[in-house]
PDB file of N, CA, C and O in Angstrom:
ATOM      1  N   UNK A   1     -13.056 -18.487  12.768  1.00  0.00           N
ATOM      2  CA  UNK A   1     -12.508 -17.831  13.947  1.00  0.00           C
ATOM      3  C   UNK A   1     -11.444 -16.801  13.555  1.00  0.00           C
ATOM      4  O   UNK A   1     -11.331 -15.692  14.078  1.00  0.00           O
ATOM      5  N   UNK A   2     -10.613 -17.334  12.497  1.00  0.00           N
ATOM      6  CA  UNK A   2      -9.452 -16.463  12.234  1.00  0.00           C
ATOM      7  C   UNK A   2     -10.207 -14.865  11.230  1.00  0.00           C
ATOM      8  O   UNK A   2      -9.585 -13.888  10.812  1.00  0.00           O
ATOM      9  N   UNK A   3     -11.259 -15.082  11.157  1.00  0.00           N
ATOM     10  CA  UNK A   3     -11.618 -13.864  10.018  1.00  0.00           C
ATOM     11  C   UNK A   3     -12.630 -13.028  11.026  1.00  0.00           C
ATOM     12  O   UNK A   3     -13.215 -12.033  10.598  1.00  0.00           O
ATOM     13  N   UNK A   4     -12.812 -13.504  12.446  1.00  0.00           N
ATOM     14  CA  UNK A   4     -13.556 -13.297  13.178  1.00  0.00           C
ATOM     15  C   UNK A   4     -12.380 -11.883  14.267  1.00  0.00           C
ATOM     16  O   UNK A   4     -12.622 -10.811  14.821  1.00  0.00           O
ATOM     17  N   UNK A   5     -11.301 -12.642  14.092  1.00  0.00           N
ATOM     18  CA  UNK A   5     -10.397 -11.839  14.577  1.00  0.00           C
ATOM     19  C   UNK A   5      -9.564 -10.918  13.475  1.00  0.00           C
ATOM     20  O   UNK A   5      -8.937  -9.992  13.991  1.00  0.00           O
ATOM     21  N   UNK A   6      -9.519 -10.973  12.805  1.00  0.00           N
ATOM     22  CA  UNK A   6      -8.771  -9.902  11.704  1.00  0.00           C
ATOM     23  C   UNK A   6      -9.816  -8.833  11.289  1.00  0.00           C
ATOM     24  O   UNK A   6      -9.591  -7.786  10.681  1.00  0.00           O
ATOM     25  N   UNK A   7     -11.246  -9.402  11.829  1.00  0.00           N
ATOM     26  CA  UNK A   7     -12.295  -7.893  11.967  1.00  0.00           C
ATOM     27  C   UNK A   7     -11.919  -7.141  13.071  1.00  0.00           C
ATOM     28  O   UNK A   7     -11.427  -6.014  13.126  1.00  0.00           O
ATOM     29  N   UNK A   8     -12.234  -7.957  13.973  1.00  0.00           N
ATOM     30  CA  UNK A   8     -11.835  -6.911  15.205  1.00  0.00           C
ATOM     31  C   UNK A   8     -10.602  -6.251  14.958  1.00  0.00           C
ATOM     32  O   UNK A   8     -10.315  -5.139  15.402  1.00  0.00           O
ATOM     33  N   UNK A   9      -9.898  -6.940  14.261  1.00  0.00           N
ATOM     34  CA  UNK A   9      -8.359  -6.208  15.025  1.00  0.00           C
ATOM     35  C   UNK A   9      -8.290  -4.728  13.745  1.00  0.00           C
ATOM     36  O   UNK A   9      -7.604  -3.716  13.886  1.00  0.00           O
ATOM     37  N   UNK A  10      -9.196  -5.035  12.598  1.00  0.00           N
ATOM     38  CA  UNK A  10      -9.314  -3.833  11.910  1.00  0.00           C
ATOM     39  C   UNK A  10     -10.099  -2.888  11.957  1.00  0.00           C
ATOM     40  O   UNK A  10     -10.052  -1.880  11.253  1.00  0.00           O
ATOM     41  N   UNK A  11     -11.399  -3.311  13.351  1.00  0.00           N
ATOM     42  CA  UNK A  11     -12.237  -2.351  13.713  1.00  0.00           C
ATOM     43  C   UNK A  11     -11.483  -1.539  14.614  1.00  0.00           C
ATOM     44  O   UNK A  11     -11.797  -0.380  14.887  1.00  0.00           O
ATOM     45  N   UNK A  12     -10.450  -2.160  15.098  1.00  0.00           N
ATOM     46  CA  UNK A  12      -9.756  -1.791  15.871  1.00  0.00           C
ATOM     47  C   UNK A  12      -9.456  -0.157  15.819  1.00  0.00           C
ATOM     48  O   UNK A  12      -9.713   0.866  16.454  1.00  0.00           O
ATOM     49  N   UNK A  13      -8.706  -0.622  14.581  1.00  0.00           N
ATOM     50  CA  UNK A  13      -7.921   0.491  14.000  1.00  0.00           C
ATOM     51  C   UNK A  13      -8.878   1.790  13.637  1.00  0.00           C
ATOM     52  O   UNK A  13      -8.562   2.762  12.950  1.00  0.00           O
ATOM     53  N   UNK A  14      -9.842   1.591  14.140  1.00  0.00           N
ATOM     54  CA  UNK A  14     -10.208   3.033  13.289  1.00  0.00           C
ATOM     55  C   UNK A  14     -10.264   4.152  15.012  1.00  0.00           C
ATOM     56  O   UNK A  14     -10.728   5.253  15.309  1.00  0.00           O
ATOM     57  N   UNK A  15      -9.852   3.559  15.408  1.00  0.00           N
ATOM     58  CA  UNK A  15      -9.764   4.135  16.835  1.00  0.00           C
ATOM     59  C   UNK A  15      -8.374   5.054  17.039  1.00  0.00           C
ATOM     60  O   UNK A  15      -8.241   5.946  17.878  1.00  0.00           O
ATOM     61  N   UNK A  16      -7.395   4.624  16.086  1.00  0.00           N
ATOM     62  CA  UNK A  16      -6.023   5.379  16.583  1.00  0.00           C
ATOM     63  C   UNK A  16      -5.531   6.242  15.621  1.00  0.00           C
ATOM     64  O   UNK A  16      -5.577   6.054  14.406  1.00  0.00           O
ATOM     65  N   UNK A  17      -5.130   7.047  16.109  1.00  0.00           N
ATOM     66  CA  UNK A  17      -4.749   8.767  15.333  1.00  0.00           C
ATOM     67  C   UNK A  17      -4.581   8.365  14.042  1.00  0.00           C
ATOM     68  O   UNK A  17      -4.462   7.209  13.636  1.00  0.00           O
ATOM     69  N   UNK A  18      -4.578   9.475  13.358  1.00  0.00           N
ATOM     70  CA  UNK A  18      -4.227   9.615  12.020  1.00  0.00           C
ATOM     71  C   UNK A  18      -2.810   9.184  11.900  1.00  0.00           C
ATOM     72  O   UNK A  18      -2.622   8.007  11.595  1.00  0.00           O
ATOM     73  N   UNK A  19      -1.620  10.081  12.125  1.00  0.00           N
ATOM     74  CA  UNK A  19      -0.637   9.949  12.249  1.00  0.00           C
ATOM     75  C   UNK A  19      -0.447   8.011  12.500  1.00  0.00           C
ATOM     76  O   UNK A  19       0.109   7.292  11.671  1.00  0.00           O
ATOM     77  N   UNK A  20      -0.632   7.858  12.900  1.00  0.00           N
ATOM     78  CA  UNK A  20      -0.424   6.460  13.554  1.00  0.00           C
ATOM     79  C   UNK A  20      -1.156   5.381  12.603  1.00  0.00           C
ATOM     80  O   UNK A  20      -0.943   4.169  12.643  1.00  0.00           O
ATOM     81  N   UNK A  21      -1.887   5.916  11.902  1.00  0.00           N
ATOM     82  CA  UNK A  21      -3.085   4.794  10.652  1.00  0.00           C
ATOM     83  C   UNK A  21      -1.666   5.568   9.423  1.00  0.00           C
ATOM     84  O   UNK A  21      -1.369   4.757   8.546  1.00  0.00           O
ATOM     85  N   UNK A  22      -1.019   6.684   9.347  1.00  0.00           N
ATOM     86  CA  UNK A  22      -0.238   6.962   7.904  1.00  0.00           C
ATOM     87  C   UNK A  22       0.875   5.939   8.127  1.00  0.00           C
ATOM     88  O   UNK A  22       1.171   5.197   7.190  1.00  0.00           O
ATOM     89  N   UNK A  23       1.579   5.832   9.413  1.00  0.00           N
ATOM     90  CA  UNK A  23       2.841   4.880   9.653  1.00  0.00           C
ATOM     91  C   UNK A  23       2.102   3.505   9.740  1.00  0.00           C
ATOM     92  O   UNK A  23       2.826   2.823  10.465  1.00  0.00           O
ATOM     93  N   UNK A  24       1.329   2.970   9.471  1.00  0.00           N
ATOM     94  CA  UNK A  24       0.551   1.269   9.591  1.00  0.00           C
ATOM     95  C   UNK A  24       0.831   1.497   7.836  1.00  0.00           C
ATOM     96  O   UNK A  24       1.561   0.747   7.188  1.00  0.00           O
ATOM     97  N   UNK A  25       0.015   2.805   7.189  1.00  0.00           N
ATOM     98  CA  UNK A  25       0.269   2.357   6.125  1.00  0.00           C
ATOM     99  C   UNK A  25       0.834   2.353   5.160  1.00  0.00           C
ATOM    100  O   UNK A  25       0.499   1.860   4.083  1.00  0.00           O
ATOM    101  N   UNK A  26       1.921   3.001   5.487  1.00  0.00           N
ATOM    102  CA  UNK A  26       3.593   3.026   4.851  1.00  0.00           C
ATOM    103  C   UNK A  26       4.002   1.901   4.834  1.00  0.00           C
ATOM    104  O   UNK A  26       4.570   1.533   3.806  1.00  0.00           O
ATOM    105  N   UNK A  27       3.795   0.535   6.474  1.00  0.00           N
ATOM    106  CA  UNK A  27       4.052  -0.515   6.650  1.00  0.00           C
ATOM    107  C   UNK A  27       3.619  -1.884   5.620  1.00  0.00           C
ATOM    108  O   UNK A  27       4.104  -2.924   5.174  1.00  0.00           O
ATOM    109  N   UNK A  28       2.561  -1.208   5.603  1.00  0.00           N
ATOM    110  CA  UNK A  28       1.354  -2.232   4.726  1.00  0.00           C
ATOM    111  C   UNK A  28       1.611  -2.104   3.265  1.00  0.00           C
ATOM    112  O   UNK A  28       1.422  -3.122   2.598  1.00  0.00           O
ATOM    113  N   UNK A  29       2.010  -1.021   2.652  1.00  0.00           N
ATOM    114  CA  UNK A  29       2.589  -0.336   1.810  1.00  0.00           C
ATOM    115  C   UNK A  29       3.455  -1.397   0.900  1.00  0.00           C
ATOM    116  O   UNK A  29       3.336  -2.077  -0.119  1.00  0.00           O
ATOM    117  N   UNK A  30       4.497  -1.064   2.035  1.00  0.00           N
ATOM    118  CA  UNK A  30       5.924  -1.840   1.961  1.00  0.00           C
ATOM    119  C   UNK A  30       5.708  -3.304   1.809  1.00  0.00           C
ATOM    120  O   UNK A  30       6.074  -3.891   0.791  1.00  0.00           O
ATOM    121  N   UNK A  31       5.030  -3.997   2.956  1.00  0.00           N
ATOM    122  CA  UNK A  31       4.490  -5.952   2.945  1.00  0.00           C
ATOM    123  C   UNK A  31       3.898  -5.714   1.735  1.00  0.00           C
ATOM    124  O   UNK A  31       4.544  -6.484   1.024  1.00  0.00           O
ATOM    125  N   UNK A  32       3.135  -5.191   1.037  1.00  0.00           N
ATOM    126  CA  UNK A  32       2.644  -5.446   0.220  1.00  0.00           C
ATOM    127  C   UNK A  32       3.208  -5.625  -1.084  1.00  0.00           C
ATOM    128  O   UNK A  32       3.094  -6.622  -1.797  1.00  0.00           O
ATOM    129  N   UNK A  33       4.007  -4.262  -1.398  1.00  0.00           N
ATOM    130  CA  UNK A  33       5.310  -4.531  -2.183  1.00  0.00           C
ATOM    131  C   UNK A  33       6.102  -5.626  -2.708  1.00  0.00           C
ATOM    132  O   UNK A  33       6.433  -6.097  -3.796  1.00  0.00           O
ATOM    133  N   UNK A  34       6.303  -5.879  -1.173  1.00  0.00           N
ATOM    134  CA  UNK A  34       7.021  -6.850  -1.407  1.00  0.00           C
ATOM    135  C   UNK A  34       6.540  -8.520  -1.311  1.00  0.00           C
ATOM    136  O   UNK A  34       7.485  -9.305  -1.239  1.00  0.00           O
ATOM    137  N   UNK A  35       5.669  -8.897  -1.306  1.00  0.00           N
ATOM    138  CA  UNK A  35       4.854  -9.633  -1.560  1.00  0.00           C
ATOM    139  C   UNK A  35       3.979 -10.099  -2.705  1.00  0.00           C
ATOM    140  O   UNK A  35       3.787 -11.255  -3.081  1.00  0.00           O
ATOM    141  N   UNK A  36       3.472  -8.933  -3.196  1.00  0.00           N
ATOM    142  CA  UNK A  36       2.097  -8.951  -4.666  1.00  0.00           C
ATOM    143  C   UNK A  36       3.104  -8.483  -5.813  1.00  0.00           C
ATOM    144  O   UNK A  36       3.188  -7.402  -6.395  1.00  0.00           O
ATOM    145  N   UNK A  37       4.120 -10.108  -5.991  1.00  0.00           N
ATOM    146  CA  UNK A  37       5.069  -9.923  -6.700  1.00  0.00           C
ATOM    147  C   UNK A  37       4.277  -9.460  -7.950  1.00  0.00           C
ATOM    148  O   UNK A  37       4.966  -8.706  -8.636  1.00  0.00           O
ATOM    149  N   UNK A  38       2.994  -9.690  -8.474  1.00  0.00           N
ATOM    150  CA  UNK A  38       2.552 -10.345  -9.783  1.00  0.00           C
ATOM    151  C   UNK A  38       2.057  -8.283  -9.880  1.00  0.00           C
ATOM    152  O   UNK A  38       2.740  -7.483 -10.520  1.00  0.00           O
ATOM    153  N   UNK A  39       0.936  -7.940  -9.183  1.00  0.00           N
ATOM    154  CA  UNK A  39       0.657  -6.670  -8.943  1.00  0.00           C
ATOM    155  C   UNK A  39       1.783  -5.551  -9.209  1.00  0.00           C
ATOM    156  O   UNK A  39       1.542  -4.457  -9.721  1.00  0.00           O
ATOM    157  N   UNK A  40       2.773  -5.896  -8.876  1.00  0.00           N
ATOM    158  CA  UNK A  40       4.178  -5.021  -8.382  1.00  0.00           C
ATOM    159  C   UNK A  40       4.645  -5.327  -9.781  1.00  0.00           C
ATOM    160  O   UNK A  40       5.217  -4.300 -10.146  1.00  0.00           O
ATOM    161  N   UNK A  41       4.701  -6.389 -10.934  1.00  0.00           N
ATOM    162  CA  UNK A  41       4.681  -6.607 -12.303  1.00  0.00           C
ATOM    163  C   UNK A  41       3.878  -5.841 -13.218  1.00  0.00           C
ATOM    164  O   UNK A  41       4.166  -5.377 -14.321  1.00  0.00           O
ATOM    165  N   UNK A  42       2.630  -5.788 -12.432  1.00  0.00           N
ATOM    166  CA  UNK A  42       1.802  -5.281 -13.649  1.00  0.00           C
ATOM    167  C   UNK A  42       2.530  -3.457 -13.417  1.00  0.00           C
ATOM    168  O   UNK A  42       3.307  -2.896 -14.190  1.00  0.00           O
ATOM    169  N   UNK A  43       2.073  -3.018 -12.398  1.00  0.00           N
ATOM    170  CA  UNK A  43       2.676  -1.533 -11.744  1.00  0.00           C
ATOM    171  C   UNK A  43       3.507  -0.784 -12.660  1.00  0.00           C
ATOM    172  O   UNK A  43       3.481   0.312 -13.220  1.00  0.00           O
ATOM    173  N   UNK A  44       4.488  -2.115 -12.574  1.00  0.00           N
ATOM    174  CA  UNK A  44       5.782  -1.673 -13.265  1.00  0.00           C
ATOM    175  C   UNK A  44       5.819  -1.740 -14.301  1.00  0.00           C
ATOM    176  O   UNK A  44       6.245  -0.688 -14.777  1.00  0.00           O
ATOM    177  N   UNK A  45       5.575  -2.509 -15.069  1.00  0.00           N
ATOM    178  CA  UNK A  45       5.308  -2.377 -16.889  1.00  0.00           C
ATOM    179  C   UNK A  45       4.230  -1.072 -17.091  1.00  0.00           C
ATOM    180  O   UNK A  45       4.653   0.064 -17.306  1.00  0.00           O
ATOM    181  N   UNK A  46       3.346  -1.267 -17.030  1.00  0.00           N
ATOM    182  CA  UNK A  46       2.600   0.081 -16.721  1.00  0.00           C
ATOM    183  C   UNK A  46       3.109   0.921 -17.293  1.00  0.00           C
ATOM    184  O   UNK A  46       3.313   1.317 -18.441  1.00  0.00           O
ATOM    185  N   UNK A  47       3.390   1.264 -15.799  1.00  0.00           N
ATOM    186  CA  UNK A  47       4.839   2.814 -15.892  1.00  0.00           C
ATOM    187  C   UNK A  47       5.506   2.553 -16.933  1.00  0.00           C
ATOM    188  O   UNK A  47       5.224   3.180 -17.954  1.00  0.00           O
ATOM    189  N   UNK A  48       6.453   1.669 -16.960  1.00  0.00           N
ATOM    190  CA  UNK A  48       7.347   1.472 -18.232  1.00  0.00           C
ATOM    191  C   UNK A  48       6.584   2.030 -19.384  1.00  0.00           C
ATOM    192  O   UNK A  48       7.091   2.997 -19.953  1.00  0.00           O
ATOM    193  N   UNK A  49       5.224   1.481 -19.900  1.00  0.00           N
ATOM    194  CA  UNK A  49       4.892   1.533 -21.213  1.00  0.00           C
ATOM    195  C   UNK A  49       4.514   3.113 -21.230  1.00  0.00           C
ATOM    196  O   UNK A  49       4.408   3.538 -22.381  1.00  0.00           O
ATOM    197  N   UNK A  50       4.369   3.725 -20.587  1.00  0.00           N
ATOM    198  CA  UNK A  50       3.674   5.282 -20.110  1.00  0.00           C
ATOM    199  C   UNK A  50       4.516   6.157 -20.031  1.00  0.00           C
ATOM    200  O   UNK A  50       4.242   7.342 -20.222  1.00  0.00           O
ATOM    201  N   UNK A  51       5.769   5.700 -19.716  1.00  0.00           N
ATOM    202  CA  UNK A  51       6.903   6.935 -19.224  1.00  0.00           C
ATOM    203  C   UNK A  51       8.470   6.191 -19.885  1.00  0.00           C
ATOM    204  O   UNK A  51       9.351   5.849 -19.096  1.00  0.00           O
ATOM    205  N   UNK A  52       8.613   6.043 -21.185  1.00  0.00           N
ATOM    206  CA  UNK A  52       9.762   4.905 -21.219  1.00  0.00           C
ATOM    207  C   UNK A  52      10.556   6.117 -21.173  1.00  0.00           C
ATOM    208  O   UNK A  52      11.592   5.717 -20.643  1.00  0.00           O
ATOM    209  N   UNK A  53      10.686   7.202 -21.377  1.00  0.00           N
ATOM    210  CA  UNK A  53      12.217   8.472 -20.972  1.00  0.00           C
ATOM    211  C   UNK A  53      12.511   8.218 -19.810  1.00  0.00           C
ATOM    212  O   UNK A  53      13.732   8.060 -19.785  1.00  0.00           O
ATOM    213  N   UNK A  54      11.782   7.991 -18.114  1.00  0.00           N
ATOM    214  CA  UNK A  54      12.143   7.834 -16.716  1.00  0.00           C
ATOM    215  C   UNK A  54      12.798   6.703 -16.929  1.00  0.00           C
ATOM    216  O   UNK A  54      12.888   5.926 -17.880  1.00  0.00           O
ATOM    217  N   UNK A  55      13.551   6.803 -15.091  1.00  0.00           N
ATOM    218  CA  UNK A  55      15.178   5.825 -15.434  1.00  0.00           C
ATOM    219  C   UNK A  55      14.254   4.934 -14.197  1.00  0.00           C
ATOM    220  O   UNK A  55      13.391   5.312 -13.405  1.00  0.00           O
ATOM    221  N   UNK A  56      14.858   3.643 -14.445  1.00  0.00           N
ATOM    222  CA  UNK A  56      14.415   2.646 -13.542  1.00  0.00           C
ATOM    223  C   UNK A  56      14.406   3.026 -11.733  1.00  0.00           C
ATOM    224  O   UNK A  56      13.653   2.503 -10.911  1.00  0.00           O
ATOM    225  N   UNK A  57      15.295   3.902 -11.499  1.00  0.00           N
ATOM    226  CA  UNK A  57      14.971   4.618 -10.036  1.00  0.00           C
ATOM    227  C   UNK A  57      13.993   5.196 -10.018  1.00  0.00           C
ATOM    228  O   UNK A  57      13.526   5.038  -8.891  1.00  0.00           O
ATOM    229  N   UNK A  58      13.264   5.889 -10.684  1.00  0.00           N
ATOM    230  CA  UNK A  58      12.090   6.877 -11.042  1.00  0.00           C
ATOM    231  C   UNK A  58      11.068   5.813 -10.878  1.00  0.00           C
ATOM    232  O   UNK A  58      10.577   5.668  -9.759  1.00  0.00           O
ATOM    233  N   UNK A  59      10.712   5.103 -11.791  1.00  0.00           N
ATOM    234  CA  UNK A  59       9.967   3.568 -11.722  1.00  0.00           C
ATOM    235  C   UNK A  59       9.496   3.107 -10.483  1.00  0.00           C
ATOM    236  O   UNK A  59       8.350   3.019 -10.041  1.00  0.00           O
ATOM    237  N   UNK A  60      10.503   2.853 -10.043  1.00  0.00           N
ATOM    238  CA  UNK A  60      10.237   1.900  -8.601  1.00  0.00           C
ATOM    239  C   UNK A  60      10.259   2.413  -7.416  1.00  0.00           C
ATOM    240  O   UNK A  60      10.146   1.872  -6.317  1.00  0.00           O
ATOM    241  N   UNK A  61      10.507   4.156  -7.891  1.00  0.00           N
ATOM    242  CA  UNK A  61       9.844   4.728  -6.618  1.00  0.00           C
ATOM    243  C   UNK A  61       8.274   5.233  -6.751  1.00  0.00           C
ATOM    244  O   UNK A  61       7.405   5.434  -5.902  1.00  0.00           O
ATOM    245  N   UNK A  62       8.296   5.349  -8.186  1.00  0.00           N
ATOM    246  CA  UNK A  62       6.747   5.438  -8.340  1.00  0.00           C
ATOM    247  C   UNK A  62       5.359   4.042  -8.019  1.00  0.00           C
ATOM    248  O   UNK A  62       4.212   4.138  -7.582  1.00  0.00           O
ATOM    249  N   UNK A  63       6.031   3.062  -8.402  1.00  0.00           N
ATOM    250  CA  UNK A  63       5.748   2.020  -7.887  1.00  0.00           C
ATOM    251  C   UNK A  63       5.208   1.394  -6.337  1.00  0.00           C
ATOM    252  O   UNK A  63       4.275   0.769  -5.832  1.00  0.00           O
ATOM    253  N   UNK A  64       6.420   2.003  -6.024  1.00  0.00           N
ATOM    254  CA  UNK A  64       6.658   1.971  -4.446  1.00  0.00           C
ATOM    255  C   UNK A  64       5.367   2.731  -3.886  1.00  0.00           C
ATOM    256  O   UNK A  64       4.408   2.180  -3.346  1.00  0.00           O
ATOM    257  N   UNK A  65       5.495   3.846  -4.076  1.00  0.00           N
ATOM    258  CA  UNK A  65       4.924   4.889  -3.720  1.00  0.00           C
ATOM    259  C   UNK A  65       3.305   4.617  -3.946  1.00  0.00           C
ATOM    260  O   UNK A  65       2.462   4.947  -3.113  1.00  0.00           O
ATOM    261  N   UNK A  66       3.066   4.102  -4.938  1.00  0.00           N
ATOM    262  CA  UNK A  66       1.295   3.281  -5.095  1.00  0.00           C
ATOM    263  C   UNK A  66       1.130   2.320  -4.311  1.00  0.00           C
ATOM    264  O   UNK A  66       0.042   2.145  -3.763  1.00  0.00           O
ATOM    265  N   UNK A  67       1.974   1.671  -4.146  1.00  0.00           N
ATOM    266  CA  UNK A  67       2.113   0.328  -2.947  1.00  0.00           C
ATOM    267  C   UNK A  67       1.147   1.177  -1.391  1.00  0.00           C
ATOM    268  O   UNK A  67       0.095   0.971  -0.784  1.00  0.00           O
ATOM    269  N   UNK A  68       2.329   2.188  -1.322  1.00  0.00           N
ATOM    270  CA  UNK A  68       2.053   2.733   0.315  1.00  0.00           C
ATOM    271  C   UNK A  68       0.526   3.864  -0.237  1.00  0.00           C
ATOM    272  O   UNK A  68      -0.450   3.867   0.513  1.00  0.00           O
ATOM    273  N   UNK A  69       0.490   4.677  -1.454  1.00  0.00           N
ATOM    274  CA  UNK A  69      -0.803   4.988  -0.854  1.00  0.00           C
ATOM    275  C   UNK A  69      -1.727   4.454  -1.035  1.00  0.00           C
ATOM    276  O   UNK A  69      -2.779   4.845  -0.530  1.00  0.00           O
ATOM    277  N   UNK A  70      -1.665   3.416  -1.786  1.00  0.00           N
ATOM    278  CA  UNK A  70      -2.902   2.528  -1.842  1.00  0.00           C
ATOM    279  C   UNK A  70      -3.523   1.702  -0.279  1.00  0.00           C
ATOM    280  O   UNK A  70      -4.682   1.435   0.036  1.00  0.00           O
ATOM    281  N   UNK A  71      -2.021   1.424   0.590  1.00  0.00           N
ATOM    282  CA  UNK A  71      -2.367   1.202   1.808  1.00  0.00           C
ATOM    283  C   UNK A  71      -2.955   2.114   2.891  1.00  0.00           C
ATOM    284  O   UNK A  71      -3.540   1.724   3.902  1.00  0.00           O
ATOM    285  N   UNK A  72      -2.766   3.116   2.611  1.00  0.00           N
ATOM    286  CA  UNK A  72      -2.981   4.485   3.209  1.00  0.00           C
ATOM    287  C   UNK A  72      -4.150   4.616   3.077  1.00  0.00           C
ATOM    288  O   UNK A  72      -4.819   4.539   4.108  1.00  0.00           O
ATOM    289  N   UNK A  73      -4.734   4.821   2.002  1.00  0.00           N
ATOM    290  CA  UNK A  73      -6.073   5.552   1.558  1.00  0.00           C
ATOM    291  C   UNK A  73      -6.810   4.007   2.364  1.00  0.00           C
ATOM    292  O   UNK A  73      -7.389   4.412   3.372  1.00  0.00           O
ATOM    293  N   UNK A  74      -6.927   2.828   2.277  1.00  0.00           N
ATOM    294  CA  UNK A  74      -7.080   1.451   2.120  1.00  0.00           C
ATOM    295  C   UNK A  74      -7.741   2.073   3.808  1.00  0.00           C
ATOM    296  O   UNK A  74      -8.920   2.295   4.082  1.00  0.00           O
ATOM    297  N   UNK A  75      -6.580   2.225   4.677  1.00  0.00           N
ATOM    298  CA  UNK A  75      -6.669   2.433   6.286  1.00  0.00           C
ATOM    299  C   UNK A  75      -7.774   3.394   6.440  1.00  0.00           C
ATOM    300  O   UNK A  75      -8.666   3.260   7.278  1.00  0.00           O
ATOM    301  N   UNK A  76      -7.657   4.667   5.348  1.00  0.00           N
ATOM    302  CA  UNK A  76      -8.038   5.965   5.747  1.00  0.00           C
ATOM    303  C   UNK A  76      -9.397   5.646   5.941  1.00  0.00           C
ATOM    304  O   UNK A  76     -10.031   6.460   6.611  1.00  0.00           O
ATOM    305  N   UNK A  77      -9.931   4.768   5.564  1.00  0.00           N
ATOM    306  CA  UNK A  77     -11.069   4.400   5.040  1.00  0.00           C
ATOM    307  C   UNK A  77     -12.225   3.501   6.113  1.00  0.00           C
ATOM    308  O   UNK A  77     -13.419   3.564   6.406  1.00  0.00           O
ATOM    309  N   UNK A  78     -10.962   2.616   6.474  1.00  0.00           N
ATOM    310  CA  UNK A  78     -11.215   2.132   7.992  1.00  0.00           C
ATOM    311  C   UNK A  78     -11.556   2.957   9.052  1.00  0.00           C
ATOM    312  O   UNK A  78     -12.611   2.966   9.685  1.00  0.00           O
ATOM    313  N   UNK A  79     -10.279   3.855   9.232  1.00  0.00           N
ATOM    314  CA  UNK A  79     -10.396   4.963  10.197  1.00  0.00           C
ATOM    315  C   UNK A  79     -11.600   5.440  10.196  1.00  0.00           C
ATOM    316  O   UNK A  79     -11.824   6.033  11.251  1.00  0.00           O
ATOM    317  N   UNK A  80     -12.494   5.441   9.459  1.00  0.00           N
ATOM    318  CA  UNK A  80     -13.945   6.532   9.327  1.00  0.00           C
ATOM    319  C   UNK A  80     -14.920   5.737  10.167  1.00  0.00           C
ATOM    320  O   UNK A  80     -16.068   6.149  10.337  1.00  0.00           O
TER     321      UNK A  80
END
């Protein structure tokens, strides 16, 4: 029942503006972040091993920033 409703509610979504699917997935972005502690580990070493001259602010906004477009593109995709 519960996977019966998390379809709908994502068929949902392909119904509402663009604008409005980029702010869901800035949101989703962010929960995700902060959640997929282990993901958000790998991310970050990553980067680290790839860019060790950037300063840890640089890092974790790049980080960050894969979080939300990975949610983004994730939606964009729905939206269709």
């Amino acid at each position: 029942m519960m996977t019966r409703l998390v379809i709908f509610l994502l068929w949902l979504l392909h119904f509402l503006p663009l604008p409005v699917l980029v702010w869901f997935g800035n949101g989703l972005g962010l929960l995700l972040y902060a959640f997929a502690a282990e993901r958000r580990m790998v991310a970050d070493t990553n980067l680290r091993l790839c860019f060790p001259d950037k300063s840890e602010r640089e890092i974790r906004a790049w980080v960050i920033g894969t979080f939300i477009h990975f949610a983004q593109a994730w939606l964009d995709q729905i939206g269709r």
